[in-house]
C-alpha positions, 0 to 999 in steps of 0.5 A: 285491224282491217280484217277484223273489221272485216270479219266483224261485218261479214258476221253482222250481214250473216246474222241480218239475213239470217231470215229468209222469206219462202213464200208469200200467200197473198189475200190468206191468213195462213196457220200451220199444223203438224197431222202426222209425224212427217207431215206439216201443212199450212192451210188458210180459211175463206170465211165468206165462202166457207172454203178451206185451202191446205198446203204442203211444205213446200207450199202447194195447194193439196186440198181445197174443202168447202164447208158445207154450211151457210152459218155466220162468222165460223172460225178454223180452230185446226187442221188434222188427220187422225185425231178424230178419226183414223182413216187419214183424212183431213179433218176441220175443226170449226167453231161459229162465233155467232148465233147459232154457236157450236162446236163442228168437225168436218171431213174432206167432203166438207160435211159435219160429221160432229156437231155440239149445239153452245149456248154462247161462243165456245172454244174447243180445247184438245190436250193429250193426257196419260189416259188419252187425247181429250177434247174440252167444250166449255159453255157459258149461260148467263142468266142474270148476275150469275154464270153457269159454266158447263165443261164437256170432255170427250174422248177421241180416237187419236192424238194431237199432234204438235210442234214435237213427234208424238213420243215427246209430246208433253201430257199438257200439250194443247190447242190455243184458241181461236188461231188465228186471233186479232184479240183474247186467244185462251192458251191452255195450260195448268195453275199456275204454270209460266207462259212464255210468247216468243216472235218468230226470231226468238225475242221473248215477247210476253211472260205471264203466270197462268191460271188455268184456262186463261185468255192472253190479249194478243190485240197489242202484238203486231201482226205475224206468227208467235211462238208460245212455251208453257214451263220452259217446253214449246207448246204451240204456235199462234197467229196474230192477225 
């Protein structure tokens, strides 16, 4: 009776550290991207002085770009390499939540080489499909009761990478924006496909039906990382601020 006793709590303190903290970035939000098949990085945004940090895996500091812009409240939608050009640069994907809104792509050297003037506050959405990757800028006028929703679709040169090698990527896969988030994050998906938001340990959190480009309110989630799957396939990762 004493040993099993024994081994029963030998495997309760197995499983109660079985999440171990690698790193602590101090003073930064940090996301994580996948820009090759054998590269992930994390990367924080300094937004008062437009400065982006990545880090490698193990969590050293690779690069440091500033953006060369003195615009308002700009938000990091993704870090990439080759999906907008494919010479292996970094490339940020930005987006400005305020006057003047617009949707910009950034090089190492911190310059816009994209830029499409919105109206309103856009989030740019970027999904693989069968004829390519895409990437969807949505613009919203408002012109008394009525709303005037114009789609914008381009076509890029590479391919959105994701939580699985590019082989496995699902059609559908996307971007969630804005990431991280401290309310509405928009989880691209089809009609009525079933969303599923996971913590980090697993513990299905949420599950919704979608319809289409609809937004989640992550507002009542605690602060941390999550973990999303669209039809039973993960898809994607957040950061609830």
């Amino acid at each position: 009776m004493k040993k099993i006793l024994l081994i029963g709590l030998l495997f309760a303190g197995l499983k109660a550290n079985s999440q171990t903290l690698e790193h602590t970035y101090n003073n930064a939000g940090i996301s994580i991207a996948k820009t090759s098949d054998t590269e992930f990085v994390y990367y924080g945004y300094d937004e008062p002085t437009k400065t982006v940090r990545i880090y490698d895996s193990g969590h050293s500091l690779i690069k440091t770009i500033v953006l060369n812009t003195t615009d308002g409240s700009t938000a990091i939608g993704n870090v990439s390499r080759k999906l907008f050009n494919l010479d292996n640069q970094f490339e940020i994907l930005v987006y400005n939540n305020t006057a003047p809104n617009y949707v910009k792509i950034y090089d190492e050297s911190g310059n816009a080489f994209f830029t499409k003037p919105t109206t309103s506050l856009s989030y740019p959405v970027v999904i693989n499909t069968t004829s390519g990757t895409k990437m969807i800028i949505r613009d919203y006028i408002i012109n008394g009761t009525t709303v005037i929703n114009t789609s914008y679709v381009y076509s890029l040169a590479g391919t959105l990478q994701g939580i699985k090698p590019v082989d496995e990527l699902e059609s559908t896969k996307s971007l969630a924006y804005p990431n991280p988030t401290n309310d509405l994050i928009l989880i691209p998906s089809s009609a009525n496909s079933t969303i599923e938001v996971y913590n980090t340990t697993g513990i299905l959190i949420d599950k919704y039906i979608s319809n289409g480009y609809s937004t989640y309110n992550a507002a009542k989630l605690p602060s941390g990382m999550y973990i999303y799957k669209i039809d039973g396939t993960e898809s994607g990762n957040f950061i609830k601020q």
